[in-house]
C-alpha positions in Angstrom: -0.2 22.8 -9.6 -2.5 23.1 -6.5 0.1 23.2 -3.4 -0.3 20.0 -1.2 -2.4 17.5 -3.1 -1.7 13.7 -4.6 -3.0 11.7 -6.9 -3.7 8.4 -6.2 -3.6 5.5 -8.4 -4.2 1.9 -7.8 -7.1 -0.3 -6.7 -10.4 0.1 -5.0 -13.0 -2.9 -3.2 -15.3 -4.3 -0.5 -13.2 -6.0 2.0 -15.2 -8.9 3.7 -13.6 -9.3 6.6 -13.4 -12.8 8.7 -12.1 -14.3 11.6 -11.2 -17.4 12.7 -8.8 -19.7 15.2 -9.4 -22.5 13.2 -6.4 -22.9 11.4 -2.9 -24.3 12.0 0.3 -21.6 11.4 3.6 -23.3 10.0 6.8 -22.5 10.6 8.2 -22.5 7.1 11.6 -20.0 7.2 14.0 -23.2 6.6 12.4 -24.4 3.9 11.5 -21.3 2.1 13.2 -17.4 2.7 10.1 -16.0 0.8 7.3 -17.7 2.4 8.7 -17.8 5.6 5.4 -18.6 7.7 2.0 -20.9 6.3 -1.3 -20.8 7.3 -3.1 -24.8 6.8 -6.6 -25.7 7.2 -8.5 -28.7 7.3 -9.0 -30.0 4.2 -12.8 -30.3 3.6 -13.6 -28.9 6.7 -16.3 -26.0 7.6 -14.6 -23.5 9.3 -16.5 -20.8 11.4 -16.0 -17.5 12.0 -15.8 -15.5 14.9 -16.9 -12.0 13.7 -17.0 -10.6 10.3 -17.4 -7.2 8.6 -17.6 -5.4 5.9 -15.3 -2.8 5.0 -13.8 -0.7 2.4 -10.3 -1.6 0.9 -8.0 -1.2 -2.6 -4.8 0.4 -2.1 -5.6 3.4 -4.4 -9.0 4.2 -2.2 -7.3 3.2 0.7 -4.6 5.8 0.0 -6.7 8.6 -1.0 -8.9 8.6 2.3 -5.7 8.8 4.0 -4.2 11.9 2.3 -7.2 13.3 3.0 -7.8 12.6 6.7 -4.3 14.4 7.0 -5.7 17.6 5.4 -3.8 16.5 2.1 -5.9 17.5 -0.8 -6.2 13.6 -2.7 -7.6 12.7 -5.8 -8.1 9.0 -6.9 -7.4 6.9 -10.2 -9.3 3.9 -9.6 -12.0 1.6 -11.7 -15.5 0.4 -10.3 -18.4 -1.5 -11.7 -21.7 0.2 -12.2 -22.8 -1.6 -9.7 -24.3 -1.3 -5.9 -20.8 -1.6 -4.5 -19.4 0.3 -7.4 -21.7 3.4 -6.5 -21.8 2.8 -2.9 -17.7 3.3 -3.0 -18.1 6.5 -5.0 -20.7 8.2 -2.4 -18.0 6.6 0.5 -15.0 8.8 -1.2 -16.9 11.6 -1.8 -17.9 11.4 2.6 -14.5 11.1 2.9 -13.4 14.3 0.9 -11.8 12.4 -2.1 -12.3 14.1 -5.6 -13.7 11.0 -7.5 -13.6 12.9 -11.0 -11.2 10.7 -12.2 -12.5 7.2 -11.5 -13.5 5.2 -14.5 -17.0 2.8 -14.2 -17.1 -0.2 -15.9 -20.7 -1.2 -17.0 -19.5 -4.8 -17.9 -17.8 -6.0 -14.5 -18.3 -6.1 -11.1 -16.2 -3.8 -8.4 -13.2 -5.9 -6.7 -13.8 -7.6 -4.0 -11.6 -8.9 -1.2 -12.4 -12.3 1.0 -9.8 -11.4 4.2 -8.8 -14.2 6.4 -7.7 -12.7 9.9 -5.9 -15.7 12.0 -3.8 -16.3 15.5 -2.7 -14.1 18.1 -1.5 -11.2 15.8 -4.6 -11.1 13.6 -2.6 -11.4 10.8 -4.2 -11.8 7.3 -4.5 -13.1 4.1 -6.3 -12.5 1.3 -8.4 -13.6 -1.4 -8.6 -11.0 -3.8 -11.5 -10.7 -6.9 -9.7 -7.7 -8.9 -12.8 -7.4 -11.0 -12.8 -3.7 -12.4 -9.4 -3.1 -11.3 -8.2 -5.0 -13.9 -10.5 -2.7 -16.1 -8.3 0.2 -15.0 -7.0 2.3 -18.1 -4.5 4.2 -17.3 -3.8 5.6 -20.7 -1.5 9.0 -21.8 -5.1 10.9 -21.9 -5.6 10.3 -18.9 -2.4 10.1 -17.3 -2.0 14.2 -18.6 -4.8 15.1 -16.4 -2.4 14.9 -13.2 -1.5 17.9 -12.4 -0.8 17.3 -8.8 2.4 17.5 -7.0 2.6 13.6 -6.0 1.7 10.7 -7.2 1.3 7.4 -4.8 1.5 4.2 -7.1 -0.3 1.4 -5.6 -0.7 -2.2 -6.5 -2.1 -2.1 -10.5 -3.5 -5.6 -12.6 -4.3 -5.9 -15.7 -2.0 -4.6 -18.7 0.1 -2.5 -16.2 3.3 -2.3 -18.1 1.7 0.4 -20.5 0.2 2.0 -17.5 3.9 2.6 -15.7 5.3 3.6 -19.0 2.9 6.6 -19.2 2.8 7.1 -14.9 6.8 7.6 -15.4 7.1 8.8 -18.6 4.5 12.0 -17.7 5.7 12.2 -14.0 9.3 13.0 -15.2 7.9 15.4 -18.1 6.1 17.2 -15.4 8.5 17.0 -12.4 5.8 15.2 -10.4 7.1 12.8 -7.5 6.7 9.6 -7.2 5.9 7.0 -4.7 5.3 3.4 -5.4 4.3 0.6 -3.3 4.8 -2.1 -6.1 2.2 -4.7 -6.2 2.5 -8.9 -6.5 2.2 -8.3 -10.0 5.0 -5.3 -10.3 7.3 -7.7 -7.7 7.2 -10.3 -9.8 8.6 -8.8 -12.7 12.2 -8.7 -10.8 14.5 -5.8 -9.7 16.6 -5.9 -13.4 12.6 -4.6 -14.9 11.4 -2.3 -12.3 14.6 -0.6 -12.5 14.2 1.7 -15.4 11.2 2.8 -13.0 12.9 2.8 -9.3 15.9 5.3 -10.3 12.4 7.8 -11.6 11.4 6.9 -8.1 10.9 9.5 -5.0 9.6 6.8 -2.5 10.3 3.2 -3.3 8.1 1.4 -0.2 8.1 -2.3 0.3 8.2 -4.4 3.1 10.7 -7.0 4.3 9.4 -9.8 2.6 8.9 -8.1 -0.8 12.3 -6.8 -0.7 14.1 -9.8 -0.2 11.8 -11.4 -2.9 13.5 -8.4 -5.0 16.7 -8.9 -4.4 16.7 -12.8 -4.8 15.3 -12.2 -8.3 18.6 -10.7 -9.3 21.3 -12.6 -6.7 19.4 -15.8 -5.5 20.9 -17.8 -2.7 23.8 -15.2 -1.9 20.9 -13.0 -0.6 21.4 -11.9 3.6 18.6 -11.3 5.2 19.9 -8.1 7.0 17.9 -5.1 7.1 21.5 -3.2 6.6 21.9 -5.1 3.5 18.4 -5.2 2.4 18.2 -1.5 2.6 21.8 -0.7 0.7 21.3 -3.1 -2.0 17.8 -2.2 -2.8 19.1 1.3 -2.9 21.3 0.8 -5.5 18.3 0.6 -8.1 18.1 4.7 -7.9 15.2 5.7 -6.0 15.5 8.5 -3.7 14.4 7.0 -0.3 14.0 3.3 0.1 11.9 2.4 2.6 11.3 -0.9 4.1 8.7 -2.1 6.8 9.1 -4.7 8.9 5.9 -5.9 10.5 5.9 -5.5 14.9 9.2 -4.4 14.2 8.9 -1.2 13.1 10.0 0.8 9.3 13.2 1.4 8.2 14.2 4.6 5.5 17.7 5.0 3.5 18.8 7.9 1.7 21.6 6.5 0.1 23.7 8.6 3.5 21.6 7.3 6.8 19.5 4.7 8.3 16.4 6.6 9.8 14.4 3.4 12.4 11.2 4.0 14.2 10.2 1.4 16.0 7.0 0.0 16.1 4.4 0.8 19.4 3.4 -2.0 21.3 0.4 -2.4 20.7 -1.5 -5.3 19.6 -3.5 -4.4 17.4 -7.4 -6.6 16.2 -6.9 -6.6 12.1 -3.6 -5.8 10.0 -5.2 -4.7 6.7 -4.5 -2.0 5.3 -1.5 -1.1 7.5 0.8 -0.7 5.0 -1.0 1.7 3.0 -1.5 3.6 6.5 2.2 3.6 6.6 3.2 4.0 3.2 1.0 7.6 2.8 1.5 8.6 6.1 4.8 8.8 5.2 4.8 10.9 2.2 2.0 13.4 3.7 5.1 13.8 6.4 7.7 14.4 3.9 4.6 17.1 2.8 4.0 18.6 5.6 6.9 18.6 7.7 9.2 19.6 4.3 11.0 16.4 3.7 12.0 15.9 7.6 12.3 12.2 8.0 12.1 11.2 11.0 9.0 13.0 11.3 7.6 11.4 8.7 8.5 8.3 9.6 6.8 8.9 13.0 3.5 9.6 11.4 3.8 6.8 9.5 4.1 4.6 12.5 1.3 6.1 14.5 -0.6 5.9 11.8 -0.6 2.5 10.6 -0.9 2.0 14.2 -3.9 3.6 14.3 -5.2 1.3 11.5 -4.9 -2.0 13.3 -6.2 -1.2 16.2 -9.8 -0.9 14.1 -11.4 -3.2 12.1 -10.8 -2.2 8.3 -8.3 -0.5 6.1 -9.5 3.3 6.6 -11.6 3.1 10.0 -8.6 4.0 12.5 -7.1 6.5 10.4 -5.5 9.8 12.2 -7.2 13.2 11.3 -5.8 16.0 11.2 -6.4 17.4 14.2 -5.1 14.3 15.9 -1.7 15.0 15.0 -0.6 18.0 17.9 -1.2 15.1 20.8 1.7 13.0 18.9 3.7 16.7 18.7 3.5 16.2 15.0 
């Protein structure tokens, strides 16, 4: 194994980023725990946009350039089309000092792309996703053998991803390889009693407050608290070595079955929330790399970090180098 390096695994796309005030957001928390807030538009209406961008986005590329703006060796699993975009993502990673010898190129479909809505005060988002080649994404035993690497960070997969976690976990505990996952909507919604098998081969089990409750409702409905306490001990009990959960301007939360580590989040208000929670969620394990498992350490990177993020416009703009990190005495 090379010392210090991470595969990651998961999705890669354009992000088109736009902004508007022309909405309505809807308190919806009595009505329904797991979509607590709405966001309504006119119906029929043209709505404008402030500014937009384009950007580059998917969890596994979004990942990878982190690892390695920390001075983590990365390498990336994702799936493009041979396409403009497809390409034009390839030559970005490579910039970025990504080893792209494992992304597959589909000459059939188009690279994902993401429409992302940014709205209100916060700038919060939603998003429109087109998974395209991401749902192309084989993650076969051939392949899967290739990782050699220390750590591997799960991201959000589509497609036919049950195979693909059977061979993640099932070479990852052959090899002693670490994992960290940051379940997507499609993993979620397969409920805590399925994902278990995988959580308890888990290093890092990362979700945030809404996803976990979502979790733990699948397997106790209405008895469900929504305490972070609570959240954190019951979703521990699945087997994963650190649970972490974020939650939002609030700040990240990390259990290790003994203590609750808290960092809070900085006040800042930041101008675009995507990719923040891949900021976080790799931050944190290149902490637990190179501060040797200290977690509070970790988790302060992973603050500053994802801090970093929203404060610039797209998911790998405002990342921290490197040599940004003895300013924060990290």
């Amino acid at each position: 194994m090379i010392r210090n390096k991470v595969t990651t695994i998961g999705g890669a796309a354009q992000d088109l980023m736009f902004y508007t005030d022309e909405m309505e957001l809807i308190d919806n928390k009595k009505n329904d725990l797991l979509r607590q807030k709405l966001i309504a538009f006119e119906y029929g209406a043209k709505i404008y946009s402030k500014k937009f961008y384009l950007t580059w986005g998917g969890g596994g590329a979004n990942t990878a350039v982190n690892f390695a703006s920390l001075g983590i060796k990365s390498q990336v699993i994702v799936a493009v089309g041979d396409d403009l975009i497809g390409r034009a993502m390839i030559e970005h990673l490579k910039k970025r000092k990504v080893n792209t010898k494992l992304i597959q190129k589909e000459d059939k479909t188009d690279t994902g792309i993401s429409f992302i809505v940014n709205v209100g005060q916060a700038n919060e988002h939603v998003i429109f996703a087109y998974r395209g080649a991401n749902d192309k994404l084989d993650l076969n035993q051939k392949l899967i053998k290739k990782i050699n690497t220390p750590w591997i960070y799960l991201t959000s997969l589509s497609g036919n991803f049950t195979s693909s976690l059977e061979n993640i976990f099932h070479h990852s505990e052959r090899k002693k390889i670490k994992v960290a996952w940051n379940p997507g909507s499609n993993q979620l919604q397969l409920g805590l009693k399925k994902l278990a098998k995988y959580m308890r081969r888990t290093e890092v089990f990362d979700v945030n407050r809404d996803e976990a409750l979502e979790l733990l409702v699948s397997v106790s409905g209405a008895k469900v608290k929504d305490n972070i306490n609570y959240i954190l001990k019951n979703l521990h009990k699945y087997g994963q070595k650190l649970t972490v959960v974020t939650d939002g301007p609030r700040g990240a939360y990390v259990y290790d079955g003994q203590k609750v580590y808290f960092q809070a989040a900085l006040k800042k208000r930041g101008v675009n929330t995507t990719g923040a929670g891949d900021a976080f969620g790799s931050a944190f394990v290149a902490g637990l790399i190179k501060y040797k498992g200290d977690l509070t350490k970790a988790l302060k990177l992973a603050i500053i970090n994802s801090n970093a993020v929203v404060m610039k416009v797209g998911a790998q703009e405002g990342l921290l180098q490197a040599r940004d990190l003895k300013k924060y005495n990290l």
